[in-house]
C-alpha positions as CSV (number, residue, x, y, z in Angstrom):
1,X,-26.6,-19.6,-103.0
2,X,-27.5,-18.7,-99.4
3,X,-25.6,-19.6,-96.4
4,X,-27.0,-21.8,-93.5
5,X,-26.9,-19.5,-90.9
6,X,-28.0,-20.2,-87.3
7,X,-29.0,-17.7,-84.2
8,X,-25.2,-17.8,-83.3
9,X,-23.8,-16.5,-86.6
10,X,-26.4,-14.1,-86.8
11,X,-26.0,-12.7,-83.9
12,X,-22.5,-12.5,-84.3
13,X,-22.8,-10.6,-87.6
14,X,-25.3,-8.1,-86.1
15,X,-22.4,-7.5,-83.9
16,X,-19.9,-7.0,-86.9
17,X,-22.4,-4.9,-88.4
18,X,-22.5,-2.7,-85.3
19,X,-18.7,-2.2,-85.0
20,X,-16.4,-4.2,-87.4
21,X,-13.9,-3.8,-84.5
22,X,-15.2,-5.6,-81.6
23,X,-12.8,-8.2,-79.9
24,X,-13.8,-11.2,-80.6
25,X,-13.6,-11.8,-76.6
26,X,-16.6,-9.1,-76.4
27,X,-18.8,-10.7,-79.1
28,X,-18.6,-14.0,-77.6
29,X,-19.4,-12.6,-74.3
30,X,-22.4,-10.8,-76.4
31,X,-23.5,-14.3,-77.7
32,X,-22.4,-16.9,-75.1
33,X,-19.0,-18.4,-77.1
34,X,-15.7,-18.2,-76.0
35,X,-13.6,-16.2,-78.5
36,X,-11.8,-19.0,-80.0
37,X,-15.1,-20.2,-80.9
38,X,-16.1,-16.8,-82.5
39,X,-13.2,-16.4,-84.6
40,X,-13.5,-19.8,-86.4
41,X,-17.6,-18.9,-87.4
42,X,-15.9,-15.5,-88.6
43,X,-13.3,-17.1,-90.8
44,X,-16.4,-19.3,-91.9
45,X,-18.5,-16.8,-92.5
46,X,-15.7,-15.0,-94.2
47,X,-14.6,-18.0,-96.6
48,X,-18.3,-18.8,-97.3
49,X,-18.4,-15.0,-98.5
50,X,-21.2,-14.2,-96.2
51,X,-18.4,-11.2,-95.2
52,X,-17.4,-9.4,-98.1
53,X,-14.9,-7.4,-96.7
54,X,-14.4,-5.0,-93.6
55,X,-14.0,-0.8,-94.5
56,X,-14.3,2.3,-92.5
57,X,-17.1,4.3,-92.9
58,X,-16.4,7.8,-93.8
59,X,-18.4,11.2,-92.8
60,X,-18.5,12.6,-96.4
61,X,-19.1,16.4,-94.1
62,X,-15.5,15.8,-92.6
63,X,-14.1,15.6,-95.9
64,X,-15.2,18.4,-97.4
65,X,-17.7,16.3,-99.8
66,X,-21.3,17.7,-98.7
67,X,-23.5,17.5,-101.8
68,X,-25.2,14.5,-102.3
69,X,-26.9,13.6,-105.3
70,X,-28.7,10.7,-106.8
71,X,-28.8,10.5,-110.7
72,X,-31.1,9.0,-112.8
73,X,-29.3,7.8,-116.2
74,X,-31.1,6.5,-119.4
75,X,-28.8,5.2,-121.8
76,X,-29.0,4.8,-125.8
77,X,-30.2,1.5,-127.0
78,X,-27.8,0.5,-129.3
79,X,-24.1,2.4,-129.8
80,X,-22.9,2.4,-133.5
81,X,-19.4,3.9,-132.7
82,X,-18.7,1.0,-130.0
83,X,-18.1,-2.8,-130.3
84,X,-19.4,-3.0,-127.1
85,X,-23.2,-2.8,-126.0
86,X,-23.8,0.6,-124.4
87,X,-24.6,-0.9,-121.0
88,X,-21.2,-2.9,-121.1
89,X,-19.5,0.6,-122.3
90,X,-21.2,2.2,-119.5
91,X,-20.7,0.0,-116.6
92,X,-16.7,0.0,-117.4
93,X,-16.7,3.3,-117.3
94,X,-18.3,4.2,-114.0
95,X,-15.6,1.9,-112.6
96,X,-13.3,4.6,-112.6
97,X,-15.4,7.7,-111.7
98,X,-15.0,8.5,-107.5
99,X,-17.6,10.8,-107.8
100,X,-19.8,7.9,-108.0
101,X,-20.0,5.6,-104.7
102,X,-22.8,3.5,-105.8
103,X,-24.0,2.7,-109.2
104,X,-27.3,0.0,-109.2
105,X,-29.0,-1.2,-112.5
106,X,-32.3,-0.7,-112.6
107,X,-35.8,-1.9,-113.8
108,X,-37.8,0.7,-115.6
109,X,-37.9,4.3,-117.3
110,X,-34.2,4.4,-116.6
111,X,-31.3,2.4,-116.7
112,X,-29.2,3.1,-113.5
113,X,-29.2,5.1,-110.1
114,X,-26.0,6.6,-109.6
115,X,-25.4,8.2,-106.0
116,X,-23.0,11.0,-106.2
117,X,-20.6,12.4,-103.5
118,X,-18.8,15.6,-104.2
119,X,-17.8,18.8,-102.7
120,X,-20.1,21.2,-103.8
121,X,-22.2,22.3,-107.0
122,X,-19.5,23.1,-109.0
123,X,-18.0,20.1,-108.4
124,X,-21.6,18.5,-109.5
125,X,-21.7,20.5,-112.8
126,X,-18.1,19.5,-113.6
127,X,-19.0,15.9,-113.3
128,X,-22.2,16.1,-115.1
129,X,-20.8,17.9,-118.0
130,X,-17.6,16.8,-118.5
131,X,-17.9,13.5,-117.4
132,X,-21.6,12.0,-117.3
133,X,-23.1,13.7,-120.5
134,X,-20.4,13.6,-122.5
135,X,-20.2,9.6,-122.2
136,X,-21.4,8.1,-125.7
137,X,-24.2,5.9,-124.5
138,X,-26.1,8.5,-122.1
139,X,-29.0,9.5,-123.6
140,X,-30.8,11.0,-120.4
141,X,-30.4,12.2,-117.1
142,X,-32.1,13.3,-113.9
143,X,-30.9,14.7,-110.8
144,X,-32.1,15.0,-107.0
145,X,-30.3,16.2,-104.7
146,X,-30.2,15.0,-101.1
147,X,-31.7,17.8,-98.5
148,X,-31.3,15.7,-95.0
149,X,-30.2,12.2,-94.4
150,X,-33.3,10.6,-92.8
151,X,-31.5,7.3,-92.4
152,X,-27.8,5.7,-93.3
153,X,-27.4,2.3,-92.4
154,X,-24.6,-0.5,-94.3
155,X,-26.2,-3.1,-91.6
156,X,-28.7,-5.7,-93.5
157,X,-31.8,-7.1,-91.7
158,X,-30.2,-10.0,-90.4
């Protein structure tokens, strides 16, 4: 289901998207509403889940996290040791693993697209074998590694 949204909501989330943090005062002098008038199309917005949820971003760098990696993962087709189906078993499981910030299903050769953030190659070889391969339903994998960061963006095309 898609929200009806009109210029002054998206213009007001283009805003959010920019800095999460903006007064509401500011925005509506950004978009011609008095504040009052911004903050109940944010708590619309918000109920109507059009706004998941607000976060800091992070500079992986300042954290002492700069590898990047994006992994390819082909699982088994069918899992005799589990009950459950070896994409169920596998989604779960990548629940808990902060190495991982996003995992995405995908069509195709392989299953999912996981995009790794840790410290250092060691810290990449840990994961991948004593974490990743040694899951029951991974079958495959195939990593590249992020050289430069050509473009970050959270912000949709609103």
């Amino acid at each position: 289901m898609t929200a009806a949204l009109d210029r002054l909501d998206r213009a007001i989330l283009a805003r959010l998207q920019t800095d999460g943090r903006e007064t509401h005062e500011a925005i509506g002098q950004q978009v011609g509403l008095s504040a009052s008038a911004v903050l109940r199309r944010i708590r619309r917005l918000e109920e109507a889940g059009v706004i998941d949820r607000y976060v800091a971003l992070l500079r992986p760098e300042s954290l002492g996290l700069g590898l990047s990696a994006y992994v390819n993962v082909r699982l088994e087709k069918r899992a005799e040791h589990a009950k459950r189906n070896p994409m169920d078993e596998f989604r779960a499981s990548v629940q808990g693993w902060p190495e991982v910030v996003e995992c995405v299903a995908l069509t195709g050769e392989m299953d999912f697209l996981l995009h790794l953030v840790v410290q250092d190659m060691g810290a990449y070889s840990r994961f991948m074998m004593d974490t990743l391969l040694r899951h029951p339903s991974v079958q495959d994998c195939k990593t590249s590694f992020v050289m430069d960061r050509v473009k970050t963006t959270t912000a949709l095309p609103i």
